[in-house]
C-alpha positions in Angstrom: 39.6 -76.2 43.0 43.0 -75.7 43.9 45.5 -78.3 44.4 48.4 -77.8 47.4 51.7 -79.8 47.1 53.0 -79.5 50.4 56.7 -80.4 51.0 58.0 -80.8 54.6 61.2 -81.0 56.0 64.3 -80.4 58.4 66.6 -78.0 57.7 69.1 -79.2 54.3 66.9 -81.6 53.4 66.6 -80.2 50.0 63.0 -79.5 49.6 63.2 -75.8 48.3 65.8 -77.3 45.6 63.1 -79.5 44.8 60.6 -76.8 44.3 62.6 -74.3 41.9 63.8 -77.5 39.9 60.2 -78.5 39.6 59.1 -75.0 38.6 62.0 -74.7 36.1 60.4 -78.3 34.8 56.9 -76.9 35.2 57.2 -73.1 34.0 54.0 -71.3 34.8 51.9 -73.9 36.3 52.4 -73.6 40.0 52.6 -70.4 42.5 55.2 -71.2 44.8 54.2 -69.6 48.6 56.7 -70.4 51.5 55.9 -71.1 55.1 52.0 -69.9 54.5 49.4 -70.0 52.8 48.8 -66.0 52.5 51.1 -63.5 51.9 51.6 -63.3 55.8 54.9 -61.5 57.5 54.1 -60.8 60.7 56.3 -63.2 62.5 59.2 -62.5 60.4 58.7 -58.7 61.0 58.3 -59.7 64.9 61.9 -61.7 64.8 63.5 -59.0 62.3 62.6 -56.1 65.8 64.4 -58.6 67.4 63.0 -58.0 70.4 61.5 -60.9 73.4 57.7 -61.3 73.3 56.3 -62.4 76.5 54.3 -65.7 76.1 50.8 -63.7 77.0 51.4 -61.8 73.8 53.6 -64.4 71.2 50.9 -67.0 72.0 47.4 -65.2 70.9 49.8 -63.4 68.6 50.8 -66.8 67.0 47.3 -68.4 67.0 45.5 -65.3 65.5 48.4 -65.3 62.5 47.6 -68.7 62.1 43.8 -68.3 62.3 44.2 -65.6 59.5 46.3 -67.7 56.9 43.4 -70.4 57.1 40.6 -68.0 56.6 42.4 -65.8 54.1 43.4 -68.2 51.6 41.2 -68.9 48.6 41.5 -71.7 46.2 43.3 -70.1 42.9 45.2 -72.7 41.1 47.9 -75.1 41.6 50.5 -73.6 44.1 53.7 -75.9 45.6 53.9 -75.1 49.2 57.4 -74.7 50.5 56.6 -76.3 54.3 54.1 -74.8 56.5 55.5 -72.6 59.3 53.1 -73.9 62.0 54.6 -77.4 61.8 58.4 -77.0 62.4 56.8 -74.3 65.1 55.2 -77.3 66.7 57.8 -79.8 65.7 60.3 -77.3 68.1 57.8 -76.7 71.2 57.2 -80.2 71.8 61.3 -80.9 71.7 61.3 -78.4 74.7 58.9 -80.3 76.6 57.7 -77.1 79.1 54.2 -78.2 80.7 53.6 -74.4 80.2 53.7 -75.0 76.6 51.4 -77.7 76.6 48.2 -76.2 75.7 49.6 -74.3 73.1 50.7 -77.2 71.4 47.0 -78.2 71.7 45.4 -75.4 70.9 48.2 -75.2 67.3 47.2 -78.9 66.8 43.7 -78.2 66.3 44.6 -75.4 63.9 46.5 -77.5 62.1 43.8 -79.9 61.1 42.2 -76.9 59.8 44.2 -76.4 57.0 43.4 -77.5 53.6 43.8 -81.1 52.2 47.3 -81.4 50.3 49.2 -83.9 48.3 52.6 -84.2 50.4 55.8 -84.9 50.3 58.2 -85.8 53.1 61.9 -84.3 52.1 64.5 -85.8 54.5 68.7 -87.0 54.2 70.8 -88.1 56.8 72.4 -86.1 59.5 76.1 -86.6 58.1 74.8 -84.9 54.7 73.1 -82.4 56.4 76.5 -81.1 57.7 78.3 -81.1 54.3 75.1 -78.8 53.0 75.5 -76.7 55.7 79.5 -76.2 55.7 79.1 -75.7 51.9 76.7 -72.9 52.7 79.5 -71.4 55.1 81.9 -71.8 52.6 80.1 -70.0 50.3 79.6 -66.8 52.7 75.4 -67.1 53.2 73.5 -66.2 55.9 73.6 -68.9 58.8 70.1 -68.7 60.8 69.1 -69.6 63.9 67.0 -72.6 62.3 70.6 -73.8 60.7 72.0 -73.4 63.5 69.9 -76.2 65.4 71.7 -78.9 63.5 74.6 -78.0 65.7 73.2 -80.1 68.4 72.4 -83.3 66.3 70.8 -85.0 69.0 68.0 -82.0 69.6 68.2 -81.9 66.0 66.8 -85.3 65.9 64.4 -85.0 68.4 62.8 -82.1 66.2 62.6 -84.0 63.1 61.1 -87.2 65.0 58.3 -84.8 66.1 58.1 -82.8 62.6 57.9 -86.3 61.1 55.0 -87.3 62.8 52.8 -84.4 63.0 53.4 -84.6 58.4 52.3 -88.4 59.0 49.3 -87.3 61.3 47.9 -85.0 59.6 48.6 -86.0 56.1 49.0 -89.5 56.2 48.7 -90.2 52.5 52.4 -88.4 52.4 55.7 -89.7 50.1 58.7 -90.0 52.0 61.8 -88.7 49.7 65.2 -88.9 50.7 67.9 -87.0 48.8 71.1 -88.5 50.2 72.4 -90.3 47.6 70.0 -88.4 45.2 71.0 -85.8 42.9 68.2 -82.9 42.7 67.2 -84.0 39.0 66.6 -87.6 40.3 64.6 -86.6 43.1 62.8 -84.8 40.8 61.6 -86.6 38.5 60.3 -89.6 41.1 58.2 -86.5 42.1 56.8 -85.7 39.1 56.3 -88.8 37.8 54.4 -89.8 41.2 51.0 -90.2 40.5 50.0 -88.2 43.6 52.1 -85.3 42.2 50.5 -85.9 38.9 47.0 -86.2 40.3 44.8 -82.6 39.3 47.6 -81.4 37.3 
């Protein structure tokens, strides 16, 4: 049976640090996948048109990507999960607060609690460290998205991770909170590793 380590968080949090440090630590024990479960690009190739979706179409669009990655994936060894996309997807809709949106957000929820079980991990820092991560990443010439670019606005910022935060806690309640602010990669990592939850079907 396969065994999902899920980690979660906002935006410079340092969880995909985590992950290659851990697979450096690890060699050849885990697949790493990122944002899904399947090899699914279908959103990314809908953003990369760049082109507006009305909601009749992004919505069943959306729900049927998600309804594939749940059916499609099969249990095939030990695999560390760099977030799931759904989450911060819902984390972001519920920060808007449209009534329009509401069923969605529903409708996503339910989906949600149809993914597998997973041992998780929580990844989060404070807002001030954030900022350094993300100037260094300017300074160093890489691609600013649109998803850095939320922690512009600290306070929606915020809001987002509030809501990411609980929807983790919800549906995987079991999950370790790590903070990396005054945490060097290697320290965070091995807290991880040596975690019995992490350590638990390996």
């Amino acid at each position: 049976m396969a065994k999902i380590k899920l980690f979660s968080g906002m935006d410079f949090s340092g969880k995909t640090t985590i992950i290659k440090n851990i697979d450096m630590l690890m060699p050849g024990i885990f697949k790493i996948q990122k944002k899904f479960l399947t090899p699914i690009d279908t959103i990314q190739k809908v953003r990369e048109r760049d082109t507006w979706l009305p909601p009749e179409e992004w919505k069943p669009l959306l729900q049927n990507t998600i309804k594939k990655d749940i059916s499609d994936y099969q249990e095939n060894g030990l695999i560390l999960q760099d977030s799931l996309w759904i989450i911060k997807y819902l984390a972001t809709t519920i920060e808007k607060g449209n009534p329009e949106d509401y069923e969605e957000i529903e409708q996503l929820s339910k989906l949600l609690e149809n993914y597998p079980d997973m041992d998780s991990f929580y990844i989060t820092t404070t807002i001030d460290e954030r900022i350094k991560r993300l100037e260094m990443r300017i300074a160093d010439g890489k691609e600013i998205t649109g998803s850095d670019k939320v922690l512009f606005s600290a306070e929606k910022f915020e809001k987002i991770e509030k809501n990411y935060r609980s929807i983790i806690l919800k549906r995987f309640p079991d999950t370790k909170i790590i903070d990396t602010t005054y945490s060097t990669p290697e320290e965070s990592v091995k807290d991880i590793i040596e975690d019995e939850i992490f350590l638990k079907d390996i």
